[in-house]
PADOKOL-604912 format. One record per atom (N, C-alpha, C): x, y, z; atom name; residue number from 1; residue in one letter. Coordinates in nm, 2 decimals. Layout:
N
@X = X	Y = Y	Z = Z	atomo = CA	num = NUM	residuo = A .
...
This chain:
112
@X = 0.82	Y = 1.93	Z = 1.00	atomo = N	num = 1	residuo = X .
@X = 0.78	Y = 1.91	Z = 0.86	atomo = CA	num = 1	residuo = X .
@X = 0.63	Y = 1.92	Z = 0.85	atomo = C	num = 1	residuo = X .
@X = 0.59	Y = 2.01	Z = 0.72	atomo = N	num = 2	residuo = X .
@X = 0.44	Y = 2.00	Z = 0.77	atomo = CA	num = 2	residuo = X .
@X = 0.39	Y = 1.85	Z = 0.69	atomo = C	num = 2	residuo = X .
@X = 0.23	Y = 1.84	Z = 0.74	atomo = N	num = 3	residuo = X .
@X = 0.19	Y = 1.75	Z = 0.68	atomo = CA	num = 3	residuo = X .
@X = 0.05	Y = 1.77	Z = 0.68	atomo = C	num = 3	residuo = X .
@X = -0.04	Y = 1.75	Z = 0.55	atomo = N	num = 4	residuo = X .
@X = -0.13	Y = 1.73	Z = 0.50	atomo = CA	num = 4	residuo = X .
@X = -0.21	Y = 1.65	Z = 0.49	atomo = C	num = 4	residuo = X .
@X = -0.33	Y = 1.66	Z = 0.61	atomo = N	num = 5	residuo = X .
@X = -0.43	Y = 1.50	Z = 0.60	atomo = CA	num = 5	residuo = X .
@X = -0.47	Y = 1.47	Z = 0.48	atomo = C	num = 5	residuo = X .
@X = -0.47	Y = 1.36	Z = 0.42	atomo = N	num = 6	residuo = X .
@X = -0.55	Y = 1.35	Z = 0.30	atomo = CA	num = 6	residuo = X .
@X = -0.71	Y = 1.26	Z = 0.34	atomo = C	num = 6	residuo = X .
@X = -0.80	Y = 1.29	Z = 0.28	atomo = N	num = 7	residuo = X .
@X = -0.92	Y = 1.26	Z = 0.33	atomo = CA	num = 7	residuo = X .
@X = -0.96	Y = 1.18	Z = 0.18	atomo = C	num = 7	residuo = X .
@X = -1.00	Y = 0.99	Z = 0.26	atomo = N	num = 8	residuo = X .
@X = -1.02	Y = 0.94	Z = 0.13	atomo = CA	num = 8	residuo = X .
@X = -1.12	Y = 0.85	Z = 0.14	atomo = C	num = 8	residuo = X .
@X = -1.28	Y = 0.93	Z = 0.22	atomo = N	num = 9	residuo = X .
@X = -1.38	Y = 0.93	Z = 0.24	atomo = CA	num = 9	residuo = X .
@X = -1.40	Y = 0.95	Z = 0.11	atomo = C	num = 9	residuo = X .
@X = -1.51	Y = 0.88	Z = 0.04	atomo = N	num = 10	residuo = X .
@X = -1.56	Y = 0.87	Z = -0.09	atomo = CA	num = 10	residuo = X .
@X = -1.46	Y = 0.85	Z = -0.22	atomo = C	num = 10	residuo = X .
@X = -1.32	Y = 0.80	Z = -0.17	atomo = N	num = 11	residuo = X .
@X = -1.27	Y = 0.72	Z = -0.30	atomo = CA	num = 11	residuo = X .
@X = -1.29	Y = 0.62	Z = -0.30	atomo = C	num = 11	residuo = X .
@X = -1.19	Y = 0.57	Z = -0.42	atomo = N	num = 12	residuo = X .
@X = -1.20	Y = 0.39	Z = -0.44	atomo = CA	num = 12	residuo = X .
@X = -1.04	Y = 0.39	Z = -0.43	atomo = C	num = 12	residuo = X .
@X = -0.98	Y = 0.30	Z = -0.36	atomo = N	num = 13	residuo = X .
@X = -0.85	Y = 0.28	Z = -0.36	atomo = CA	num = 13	residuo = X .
@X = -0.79	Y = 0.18	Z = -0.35	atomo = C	num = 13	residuo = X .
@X = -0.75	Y = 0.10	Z = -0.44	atomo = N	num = 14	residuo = X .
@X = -0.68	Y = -0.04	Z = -0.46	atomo = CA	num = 14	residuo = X .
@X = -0.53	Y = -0.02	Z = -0.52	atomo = C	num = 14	residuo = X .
@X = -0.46	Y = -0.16	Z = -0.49	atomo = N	num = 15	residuo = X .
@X = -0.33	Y = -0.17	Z = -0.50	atomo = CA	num = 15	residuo = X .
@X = -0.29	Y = -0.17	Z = -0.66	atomo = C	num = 15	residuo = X .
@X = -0.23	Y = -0.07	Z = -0.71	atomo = N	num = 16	residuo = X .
@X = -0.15	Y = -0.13	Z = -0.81	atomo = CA	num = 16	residuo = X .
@X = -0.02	Y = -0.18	Z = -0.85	atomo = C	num = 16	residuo = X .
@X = 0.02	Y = -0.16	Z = -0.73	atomo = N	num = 17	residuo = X .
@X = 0.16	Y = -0.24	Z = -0.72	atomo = CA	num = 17	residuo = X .
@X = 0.19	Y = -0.32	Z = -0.61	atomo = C	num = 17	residuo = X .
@X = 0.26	Y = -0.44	Z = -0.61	atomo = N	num = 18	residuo = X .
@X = 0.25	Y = -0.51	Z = -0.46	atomo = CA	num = 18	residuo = X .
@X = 0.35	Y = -0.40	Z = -0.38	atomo = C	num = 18	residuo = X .
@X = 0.38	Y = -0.39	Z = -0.21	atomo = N	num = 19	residuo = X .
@X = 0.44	Y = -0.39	Z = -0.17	atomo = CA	num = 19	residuo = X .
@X = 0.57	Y = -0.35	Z = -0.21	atomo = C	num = 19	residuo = X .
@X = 0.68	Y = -0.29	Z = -0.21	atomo = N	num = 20	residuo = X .
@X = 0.82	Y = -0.29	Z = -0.24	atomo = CA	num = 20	residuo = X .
@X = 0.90	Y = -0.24	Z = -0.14	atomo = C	num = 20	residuo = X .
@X = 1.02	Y = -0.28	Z = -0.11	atomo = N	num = 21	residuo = X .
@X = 1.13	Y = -0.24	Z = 0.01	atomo = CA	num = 21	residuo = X .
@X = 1.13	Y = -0.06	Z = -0.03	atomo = C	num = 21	residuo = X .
@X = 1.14	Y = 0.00	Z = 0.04	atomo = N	num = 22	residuo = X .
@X = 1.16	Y = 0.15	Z = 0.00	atomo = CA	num = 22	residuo = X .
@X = 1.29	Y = 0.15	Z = 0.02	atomo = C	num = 22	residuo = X .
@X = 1.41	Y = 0.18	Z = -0.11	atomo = N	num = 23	residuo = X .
@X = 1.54	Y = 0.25	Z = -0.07	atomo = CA	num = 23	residuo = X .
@X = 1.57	Y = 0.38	Z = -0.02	atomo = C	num = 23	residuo = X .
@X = 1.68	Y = 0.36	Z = 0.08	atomo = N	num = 24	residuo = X .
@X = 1.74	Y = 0.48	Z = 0.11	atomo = CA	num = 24	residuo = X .
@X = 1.83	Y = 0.54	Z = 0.04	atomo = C	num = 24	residuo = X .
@X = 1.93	Y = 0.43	Z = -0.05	atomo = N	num = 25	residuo = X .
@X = 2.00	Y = 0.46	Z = -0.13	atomo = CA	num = 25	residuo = X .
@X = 2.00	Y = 0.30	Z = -0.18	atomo = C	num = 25	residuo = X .
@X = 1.98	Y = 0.36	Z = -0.32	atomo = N	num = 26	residuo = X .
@X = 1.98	Y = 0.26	Z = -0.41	atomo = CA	num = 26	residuo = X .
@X = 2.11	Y = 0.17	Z = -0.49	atomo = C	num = 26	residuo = X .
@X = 2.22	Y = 0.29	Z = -0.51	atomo = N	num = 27	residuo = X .
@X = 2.34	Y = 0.22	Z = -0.54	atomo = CA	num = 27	residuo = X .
@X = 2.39	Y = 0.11	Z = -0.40	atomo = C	num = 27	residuo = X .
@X = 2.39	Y = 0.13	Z = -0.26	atomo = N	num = 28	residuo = X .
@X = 2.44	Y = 0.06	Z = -0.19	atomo = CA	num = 28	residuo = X .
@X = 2.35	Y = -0.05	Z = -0.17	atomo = C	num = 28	residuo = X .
@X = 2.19	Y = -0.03	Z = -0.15	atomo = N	num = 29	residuo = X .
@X = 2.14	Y = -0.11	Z = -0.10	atomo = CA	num = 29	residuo = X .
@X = 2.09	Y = -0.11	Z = 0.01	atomo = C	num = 29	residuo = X .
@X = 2.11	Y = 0.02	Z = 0.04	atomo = N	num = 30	residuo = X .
@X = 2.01	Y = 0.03	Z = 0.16	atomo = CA	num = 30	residuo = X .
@X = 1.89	Y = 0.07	Z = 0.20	atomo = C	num = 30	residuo = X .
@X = 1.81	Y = 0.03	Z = 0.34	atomo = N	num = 31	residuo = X .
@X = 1.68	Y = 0.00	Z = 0.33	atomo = CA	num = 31	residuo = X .
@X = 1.65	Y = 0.11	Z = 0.36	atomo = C	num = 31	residuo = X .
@X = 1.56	Y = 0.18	Z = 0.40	atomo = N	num = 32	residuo = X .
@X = 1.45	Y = 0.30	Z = 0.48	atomo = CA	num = 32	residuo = X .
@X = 1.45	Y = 0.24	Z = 0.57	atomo = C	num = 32	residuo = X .
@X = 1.46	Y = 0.33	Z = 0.64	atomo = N	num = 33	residuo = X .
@X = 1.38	Y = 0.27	Z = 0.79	atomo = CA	num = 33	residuo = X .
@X = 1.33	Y = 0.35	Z = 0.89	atomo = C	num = 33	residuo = X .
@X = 1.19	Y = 0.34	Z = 0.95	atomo = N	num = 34	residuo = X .
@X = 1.11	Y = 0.45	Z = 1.03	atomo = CA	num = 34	residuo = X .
@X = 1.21	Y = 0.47	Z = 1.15	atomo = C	num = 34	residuo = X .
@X = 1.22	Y = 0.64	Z = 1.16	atomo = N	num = 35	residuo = X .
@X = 1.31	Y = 0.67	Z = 1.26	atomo = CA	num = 35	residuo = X .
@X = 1.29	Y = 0.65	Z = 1.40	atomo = C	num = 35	residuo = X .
@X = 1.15	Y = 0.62	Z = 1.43	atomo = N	num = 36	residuo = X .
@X = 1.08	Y = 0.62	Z = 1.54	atomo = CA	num = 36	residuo = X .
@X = 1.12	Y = 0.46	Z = 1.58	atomo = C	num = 36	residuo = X .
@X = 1.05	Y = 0.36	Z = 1.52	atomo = N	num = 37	residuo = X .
@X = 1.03	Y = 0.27	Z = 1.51	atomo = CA	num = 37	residuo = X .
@X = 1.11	Y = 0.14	Z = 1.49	atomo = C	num = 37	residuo = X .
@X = 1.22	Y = 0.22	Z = 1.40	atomo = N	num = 38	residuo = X .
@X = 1.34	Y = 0.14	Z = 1.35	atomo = CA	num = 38	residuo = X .
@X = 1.30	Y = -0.01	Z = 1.24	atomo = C	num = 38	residuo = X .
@X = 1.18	Y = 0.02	Z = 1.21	atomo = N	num = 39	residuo = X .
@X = 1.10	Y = -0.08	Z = 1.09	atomo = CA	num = 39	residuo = X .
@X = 1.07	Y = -0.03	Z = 0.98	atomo = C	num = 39	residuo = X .
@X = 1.15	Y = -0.12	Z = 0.88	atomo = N	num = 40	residuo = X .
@X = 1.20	Y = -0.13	Z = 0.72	atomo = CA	num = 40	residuo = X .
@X = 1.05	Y = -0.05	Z = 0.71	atomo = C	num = 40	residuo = X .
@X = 1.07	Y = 0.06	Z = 0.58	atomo = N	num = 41	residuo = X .
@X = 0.95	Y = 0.12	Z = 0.53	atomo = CA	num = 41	residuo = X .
@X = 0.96	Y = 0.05	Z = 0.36	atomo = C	num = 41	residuo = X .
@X = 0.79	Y = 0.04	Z = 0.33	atomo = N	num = 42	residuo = X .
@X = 0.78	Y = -0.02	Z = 0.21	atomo = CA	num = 42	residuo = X .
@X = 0.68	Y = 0.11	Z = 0.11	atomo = C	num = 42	residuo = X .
@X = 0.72	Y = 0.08	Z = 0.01	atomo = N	num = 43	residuo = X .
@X = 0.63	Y = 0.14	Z = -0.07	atomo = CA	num = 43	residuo = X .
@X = 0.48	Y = 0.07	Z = -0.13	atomo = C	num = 43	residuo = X .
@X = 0.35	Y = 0.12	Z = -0.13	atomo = N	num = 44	residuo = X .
@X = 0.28	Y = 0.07	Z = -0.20	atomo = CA	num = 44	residuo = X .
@X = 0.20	Y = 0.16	Z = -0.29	atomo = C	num = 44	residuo = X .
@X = 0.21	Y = 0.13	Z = -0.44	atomo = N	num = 45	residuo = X .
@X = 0.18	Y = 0.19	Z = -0.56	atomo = CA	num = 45	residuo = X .
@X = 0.00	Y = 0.16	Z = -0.58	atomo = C	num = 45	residuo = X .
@X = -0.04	Y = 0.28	Z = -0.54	atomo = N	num = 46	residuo = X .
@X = -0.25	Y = 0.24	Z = -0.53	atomo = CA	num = 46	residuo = X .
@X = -0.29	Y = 0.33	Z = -0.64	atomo = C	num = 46	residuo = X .
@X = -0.40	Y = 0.27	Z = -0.68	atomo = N	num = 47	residuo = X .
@X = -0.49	Y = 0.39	Z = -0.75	atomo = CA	num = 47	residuo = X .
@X = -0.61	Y = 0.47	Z = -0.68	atomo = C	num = 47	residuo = X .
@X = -0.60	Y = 0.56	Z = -0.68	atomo = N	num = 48	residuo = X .
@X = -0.66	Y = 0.66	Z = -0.62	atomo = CA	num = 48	residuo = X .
@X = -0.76	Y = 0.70	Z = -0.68	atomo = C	num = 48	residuo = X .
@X = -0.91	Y = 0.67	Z = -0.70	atomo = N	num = 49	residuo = X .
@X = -1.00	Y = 0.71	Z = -0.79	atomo = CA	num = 49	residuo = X .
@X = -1.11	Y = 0.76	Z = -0.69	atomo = C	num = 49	residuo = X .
@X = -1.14	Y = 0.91	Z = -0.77	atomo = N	num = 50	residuo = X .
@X = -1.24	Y = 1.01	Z = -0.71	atomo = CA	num = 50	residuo = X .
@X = -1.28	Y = 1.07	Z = -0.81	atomo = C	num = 50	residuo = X .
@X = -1.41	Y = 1.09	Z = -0.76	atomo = N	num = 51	residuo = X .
@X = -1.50	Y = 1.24	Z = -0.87	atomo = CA	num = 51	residuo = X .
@X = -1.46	Y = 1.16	Z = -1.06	atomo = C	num = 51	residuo = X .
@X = -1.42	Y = 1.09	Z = -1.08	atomo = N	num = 52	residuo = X .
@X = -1.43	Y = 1.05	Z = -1.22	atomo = CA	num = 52	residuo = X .
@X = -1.26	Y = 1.03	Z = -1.25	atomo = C	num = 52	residuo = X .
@X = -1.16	Y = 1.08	Z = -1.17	atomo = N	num = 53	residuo = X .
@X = -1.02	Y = 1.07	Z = -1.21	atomo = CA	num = 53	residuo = X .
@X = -0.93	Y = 1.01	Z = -1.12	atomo = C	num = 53	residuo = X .
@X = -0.88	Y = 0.94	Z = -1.24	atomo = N	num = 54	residuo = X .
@X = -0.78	Y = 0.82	Z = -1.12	atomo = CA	num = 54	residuo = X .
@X = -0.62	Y = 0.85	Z = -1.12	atomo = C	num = 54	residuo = X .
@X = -0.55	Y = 0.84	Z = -1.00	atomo = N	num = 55	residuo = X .
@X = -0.38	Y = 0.86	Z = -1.05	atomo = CA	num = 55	residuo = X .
@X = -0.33	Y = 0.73	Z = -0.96	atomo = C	num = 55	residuo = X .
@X = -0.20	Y = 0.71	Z = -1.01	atomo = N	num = 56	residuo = X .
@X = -0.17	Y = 0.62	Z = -0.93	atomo = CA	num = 56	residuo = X .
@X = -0.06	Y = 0.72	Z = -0.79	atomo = C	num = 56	residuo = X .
@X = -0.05	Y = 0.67	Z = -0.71	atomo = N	num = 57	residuo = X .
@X = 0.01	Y = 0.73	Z = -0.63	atomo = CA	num = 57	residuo = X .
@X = 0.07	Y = 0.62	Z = -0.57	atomo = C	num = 57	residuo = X .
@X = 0.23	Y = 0.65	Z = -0.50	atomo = N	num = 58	residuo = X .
@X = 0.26	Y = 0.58	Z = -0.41	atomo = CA	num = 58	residuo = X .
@X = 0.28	Y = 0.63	Z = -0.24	atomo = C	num = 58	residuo = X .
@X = 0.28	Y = 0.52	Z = -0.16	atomo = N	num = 59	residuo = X .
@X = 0.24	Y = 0.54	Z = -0.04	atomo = CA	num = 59	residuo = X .
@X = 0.34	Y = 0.45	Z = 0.03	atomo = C	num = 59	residuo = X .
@X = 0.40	Y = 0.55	Z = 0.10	atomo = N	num = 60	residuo = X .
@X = 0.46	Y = 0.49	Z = 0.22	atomo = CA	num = 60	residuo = X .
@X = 0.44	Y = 0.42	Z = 0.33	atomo = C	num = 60	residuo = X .
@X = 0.48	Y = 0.33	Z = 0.43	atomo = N	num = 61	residuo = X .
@X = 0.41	Y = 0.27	Z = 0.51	atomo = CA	num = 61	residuo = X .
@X = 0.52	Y = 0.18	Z = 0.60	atomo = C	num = 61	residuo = X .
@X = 0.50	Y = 0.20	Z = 0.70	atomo = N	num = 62	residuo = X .
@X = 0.60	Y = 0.09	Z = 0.81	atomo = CA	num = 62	residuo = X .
@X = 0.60	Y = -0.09	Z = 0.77	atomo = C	num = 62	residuo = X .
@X = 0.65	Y = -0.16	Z = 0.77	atomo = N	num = 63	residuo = X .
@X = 0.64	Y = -0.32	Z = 0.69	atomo = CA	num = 63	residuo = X .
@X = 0.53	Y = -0.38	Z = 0.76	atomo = C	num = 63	residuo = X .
@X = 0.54	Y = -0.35	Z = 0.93	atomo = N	num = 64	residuo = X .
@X = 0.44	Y = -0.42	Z = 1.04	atomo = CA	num = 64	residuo = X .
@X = 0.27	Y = -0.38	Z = 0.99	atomo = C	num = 64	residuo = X .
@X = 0.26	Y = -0.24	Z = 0.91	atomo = N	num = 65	residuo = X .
@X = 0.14	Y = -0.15	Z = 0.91	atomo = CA	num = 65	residuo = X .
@X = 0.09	Y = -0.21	Z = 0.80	atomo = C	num = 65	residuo = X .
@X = 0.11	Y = -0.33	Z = 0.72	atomo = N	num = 66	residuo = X .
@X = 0.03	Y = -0.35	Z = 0.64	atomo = CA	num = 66	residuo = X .
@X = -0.02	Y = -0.48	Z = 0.69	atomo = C	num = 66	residuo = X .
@X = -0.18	Y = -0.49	Z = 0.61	atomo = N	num = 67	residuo = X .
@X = -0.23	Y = -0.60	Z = 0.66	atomo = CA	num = 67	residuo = X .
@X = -0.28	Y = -0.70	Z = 0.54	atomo = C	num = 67	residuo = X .
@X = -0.32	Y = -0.79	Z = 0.49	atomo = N	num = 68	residuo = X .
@X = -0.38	Y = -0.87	Z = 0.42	atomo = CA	num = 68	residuo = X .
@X = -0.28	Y = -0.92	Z = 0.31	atomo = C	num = 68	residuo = X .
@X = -0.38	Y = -0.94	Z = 0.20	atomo = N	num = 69	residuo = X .
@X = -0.25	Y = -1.00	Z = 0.12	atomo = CA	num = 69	residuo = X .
@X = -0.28	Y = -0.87	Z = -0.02	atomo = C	num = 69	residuo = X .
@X = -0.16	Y = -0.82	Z = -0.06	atomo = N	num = 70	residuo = X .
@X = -0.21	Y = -0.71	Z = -0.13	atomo = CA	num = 70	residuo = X .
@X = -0.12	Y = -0.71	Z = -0.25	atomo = C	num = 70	residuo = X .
@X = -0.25	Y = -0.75	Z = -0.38	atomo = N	num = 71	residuo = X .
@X = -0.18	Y = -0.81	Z = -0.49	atomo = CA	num = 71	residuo = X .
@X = -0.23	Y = -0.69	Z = -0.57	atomo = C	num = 71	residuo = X .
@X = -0.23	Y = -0.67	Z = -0.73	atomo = N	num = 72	residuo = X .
@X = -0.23	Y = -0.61	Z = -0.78	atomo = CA	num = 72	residuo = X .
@X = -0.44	Y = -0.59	Z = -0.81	atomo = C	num = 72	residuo = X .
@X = -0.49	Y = -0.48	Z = -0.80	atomo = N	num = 73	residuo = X .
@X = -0.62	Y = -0.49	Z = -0.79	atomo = CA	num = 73	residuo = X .
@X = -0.76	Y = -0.53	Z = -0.65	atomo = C	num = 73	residuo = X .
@X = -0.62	Y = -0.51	Z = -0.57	atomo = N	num = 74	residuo = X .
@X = -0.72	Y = -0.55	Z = -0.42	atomo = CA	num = 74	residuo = X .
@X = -0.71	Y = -0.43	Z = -0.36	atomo = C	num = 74	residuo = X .
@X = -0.88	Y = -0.39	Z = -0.28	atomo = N	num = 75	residuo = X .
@X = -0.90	Y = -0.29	Z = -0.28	atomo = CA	num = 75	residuo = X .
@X = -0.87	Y = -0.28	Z = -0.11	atomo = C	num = 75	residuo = X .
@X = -0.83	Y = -0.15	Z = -0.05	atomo = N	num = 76	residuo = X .
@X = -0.78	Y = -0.11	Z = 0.00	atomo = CA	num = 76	residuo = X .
@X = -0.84	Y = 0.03	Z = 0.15	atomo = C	num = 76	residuo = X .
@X = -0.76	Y = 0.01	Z = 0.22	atomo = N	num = 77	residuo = X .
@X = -0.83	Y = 0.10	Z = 0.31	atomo = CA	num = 77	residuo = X .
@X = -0.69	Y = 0.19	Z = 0.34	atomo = C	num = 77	residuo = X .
@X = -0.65	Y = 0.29	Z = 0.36	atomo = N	num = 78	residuo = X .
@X = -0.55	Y = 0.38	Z = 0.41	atomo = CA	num = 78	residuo = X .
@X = -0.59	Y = 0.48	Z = 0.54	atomo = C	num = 78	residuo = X .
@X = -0.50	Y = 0.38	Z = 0.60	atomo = N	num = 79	residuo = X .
@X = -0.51	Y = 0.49	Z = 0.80	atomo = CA	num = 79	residuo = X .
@X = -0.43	Y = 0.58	Z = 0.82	atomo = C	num = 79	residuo = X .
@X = -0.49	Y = 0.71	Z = 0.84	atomo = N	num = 80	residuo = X .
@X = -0.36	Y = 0.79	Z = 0.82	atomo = CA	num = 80	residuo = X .
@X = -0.32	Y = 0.84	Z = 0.75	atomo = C	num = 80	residuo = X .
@X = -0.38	Y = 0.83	Z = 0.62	atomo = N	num = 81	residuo = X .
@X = -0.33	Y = 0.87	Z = 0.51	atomo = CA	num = 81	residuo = X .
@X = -0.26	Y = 1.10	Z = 0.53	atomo = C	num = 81	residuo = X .
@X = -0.11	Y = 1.12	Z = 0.52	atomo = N	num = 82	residuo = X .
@X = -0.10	Y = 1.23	Z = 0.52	atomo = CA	num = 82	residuo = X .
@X = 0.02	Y = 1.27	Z = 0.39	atomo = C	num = 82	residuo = X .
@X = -0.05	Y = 1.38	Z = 0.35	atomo = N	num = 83	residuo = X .
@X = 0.08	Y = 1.40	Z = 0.25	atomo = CA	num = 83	residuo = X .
@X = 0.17	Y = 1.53	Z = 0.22	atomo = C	num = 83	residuo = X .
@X = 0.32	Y = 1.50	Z = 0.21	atomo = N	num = 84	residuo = X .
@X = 0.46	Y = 1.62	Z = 0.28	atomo = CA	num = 84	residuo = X .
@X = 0.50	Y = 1.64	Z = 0.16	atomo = C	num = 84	residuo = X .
@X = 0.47	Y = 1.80	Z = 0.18	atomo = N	num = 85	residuo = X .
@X = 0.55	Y = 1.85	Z = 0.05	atomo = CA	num = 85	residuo = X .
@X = 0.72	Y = 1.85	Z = 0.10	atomo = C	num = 85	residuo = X .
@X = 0.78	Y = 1.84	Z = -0.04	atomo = N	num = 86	residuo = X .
@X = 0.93	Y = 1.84	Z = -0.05	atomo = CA	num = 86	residuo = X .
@X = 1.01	Y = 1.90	Z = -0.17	atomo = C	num = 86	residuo = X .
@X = 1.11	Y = 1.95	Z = -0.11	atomo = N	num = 87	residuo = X .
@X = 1.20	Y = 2.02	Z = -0.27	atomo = CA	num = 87	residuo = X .
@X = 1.33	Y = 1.98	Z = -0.20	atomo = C	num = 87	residuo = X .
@X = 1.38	Y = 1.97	Z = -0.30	atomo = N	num = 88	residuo = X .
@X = 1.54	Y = 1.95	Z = -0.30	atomo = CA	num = 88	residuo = X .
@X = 1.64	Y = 2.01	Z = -0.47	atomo = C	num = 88	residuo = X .
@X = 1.74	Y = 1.97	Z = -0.46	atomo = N	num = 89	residuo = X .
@X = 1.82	Y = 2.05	Z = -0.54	atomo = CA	num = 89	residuo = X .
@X = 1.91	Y = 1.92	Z = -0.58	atomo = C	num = 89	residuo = X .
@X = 1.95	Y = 1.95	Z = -0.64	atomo = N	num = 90	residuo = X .
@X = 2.02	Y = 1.79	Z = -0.75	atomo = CA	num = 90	residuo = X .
@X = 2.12	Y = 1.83	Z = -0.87	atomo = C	num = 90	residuo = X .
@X = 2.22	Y = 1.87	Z = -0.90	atomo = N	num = 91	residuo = X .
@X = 2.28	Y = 1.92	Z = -0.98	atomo = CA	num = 91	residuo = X .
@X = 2.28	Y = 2.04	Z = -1.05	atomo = C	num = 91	residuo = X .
@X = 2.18	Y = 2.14	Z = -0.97	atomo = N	num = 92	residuo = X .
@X = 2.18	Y = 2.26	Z = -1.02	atomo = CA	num = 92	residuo = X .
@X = 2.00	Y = 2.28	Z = -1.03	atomo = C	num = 92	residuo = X .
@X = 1.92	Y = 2.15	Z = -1.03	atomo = N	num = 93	residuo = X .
@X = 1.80	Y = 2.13	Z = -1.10	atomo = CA	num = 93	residuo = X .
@X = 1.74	Y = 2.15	Z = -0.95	atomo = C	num = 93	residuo = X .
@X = 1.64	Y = 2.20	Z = -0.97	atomo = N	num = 94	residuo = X .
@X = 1.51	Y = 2.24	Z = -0.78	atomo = CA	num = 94	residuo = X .
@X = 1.43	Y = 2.14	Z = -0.85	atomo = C	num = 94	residuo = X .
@X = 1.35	Y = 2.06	Z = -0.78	atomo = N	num = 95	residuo = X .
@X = 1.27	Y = 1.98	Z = -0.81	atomo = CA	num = 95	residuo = X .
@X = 1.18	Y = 1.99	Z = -0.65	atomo = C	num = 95	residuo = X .
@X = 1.06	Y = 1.95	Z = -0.70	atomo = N	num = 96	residuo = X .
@X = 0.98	Y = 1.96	Z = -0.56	atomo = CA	num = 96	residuo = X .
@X = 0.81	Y = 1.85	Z = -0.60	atomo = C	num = 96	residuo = X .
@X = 0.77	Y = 1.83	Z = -0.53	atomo = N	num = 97	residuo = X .
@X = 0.66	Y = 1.74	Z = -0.54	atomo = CA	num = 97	residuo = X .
@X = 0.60	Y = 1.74	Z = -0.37	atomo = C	num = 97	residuo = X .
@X = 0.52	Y = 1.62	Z = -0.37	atomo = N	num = 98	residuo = X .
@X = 0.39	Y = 1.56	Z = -0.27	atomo = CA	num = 98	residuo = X .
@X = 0.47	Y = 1.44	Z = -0.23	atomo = C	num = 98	residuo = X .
@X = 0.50	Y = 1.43	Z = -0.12	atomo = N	num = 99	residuo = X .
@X = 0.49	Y = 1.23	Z = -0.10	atomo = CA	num = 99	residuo = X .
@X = 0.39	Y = 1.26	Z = 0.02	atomo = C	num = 99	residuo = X .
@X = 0.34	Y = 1.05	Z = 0.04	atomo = N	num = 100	residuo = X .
@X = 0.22	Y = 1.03	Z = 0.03	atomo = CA	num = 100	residuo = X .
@X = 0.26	Y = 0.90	Z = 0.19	atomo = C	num = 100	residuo = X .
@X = 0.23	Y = 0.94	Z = 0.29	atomo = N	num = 101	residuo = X .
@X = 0.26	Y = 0.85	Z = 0.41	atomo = CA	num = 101	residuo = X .
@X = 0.12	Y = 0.79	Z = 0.47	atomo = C	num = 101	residuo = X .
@X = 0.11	Y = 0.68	Z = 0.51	atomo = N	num = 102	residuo = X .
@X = 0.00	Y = 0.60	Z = 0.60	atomo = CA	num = 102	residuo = X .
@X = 0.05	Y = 0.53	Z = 0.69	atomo = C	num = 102	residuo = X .
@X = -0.07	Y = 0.58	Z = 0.81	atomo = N	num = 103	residuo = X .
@X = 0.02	Y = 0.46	Z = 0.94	atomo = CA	num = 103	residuo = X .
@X = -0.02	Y = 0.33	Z = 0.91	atomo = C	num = 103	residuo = X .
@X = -0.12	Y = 0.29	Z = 0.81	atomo = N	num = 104	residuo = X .
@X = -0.12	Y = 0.19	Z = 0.78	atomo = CA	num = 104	residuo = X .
@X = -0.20	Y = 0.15	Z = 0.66	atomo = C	num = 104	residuo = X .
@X = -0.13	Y = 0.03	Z = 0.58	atomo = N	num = 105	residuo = X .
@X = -0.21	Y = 0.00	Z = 0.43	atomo = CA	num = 105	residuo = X .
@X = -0.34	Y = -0.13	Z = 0.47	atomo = C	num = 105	residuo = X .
@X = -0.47	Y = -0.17	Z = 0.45	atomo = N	num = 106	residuo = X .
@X = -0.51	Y = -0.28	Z = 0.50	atomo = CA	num = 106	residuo = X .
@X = -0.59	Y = -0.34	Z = 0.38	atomo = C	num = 106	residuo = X .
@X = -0.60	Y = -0.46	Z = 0.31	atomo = N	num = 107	residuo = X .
@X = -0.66	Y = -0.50	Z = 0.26	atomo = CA	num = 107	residuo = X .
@X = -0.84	Y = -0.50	Z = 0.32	atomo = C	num = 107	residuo = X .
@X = -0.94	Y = -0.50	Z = 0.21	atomo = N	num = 108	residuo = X .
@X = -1.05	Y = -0.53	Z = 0.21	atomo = CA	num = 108	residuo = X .
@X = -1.10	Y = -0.60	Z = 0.16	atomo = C	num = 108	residuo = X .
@X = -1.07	Y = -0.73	Z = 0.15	atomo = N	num = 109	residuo = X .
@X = -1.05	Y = -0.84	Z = 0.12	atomo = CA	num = 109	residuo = X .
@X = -1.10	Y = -0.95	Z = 0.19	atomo = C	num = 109	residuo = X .
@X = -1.20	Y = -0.96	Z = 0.23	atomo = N	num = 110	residuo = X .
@X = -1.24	Y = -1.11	Z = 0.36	atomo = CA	num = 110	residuo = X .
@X = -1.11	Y = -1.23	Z = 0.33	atomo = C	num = 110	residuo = X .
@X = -1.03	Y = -1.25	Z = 0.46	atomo = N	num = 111	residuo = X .
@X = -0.97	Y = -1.37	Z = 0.46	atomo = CA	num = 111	residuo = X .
@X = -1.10	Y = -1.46	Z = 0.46	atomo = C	num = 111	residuo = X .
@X = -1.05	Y = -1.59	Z = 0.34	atomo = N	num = 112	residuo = X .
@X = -1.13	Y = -1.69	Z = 0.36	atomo = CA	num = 112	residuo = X .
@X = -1.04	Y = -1.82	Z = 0.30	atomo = C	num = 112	residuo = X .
């Protein structure tokens, strides 16, 4: 699969959503889980702001790879940050997009 460094030298990037379990499938209940690793993958929902324009994006991440406490508005560092293009097919409908993986999420945040 290919994958795309993303380079997030000179953004600003903080959480806007806490953490979330990433589903594999959502009707049953099931979790994600890194194939390597066999550790639950979580989503985290950040804003991405550069050059004057912000999006929110979400970001994948192993449960162990995040660090601090990451609430809504805490700003953020991403290791690793790479991102895989995808298409798939769904009822007839092609759909395709970016997802967004990090070996790891870390707060910037001084514990105190």
């Amino acid at each position: 699969m290919r994958q795309i460094p993303v380079d997030t030298t000179g953004a600003t990037v903080m959480v806007a959503q806490s953490p979330q379990l990433k589903m594999r499938d959502k009707k049953t209940g099931q979790v994600a889980v890194d194939t390597e690793t066999g550790n639950n993958l979580m989503t985290v929902d950040v804003l991405f702001v550069m050059n004057g324009s912000a999006d929110v994006v979400s970001v994948t991440v192993a449960e162990p790879d995040i660090s601090g406490e990451l609430v809504t508005g805490t700003p953020v560092a991403l290791t690793g940050l790479v991102a895989r293009p995808w298409e798939n097919e769904f009822n007839g409908q092609k759909r395709h997009g970016l997802s967004f993986r990090a070996v790891a999420v870390t707060s910037l945040v001084q514990a105190g």
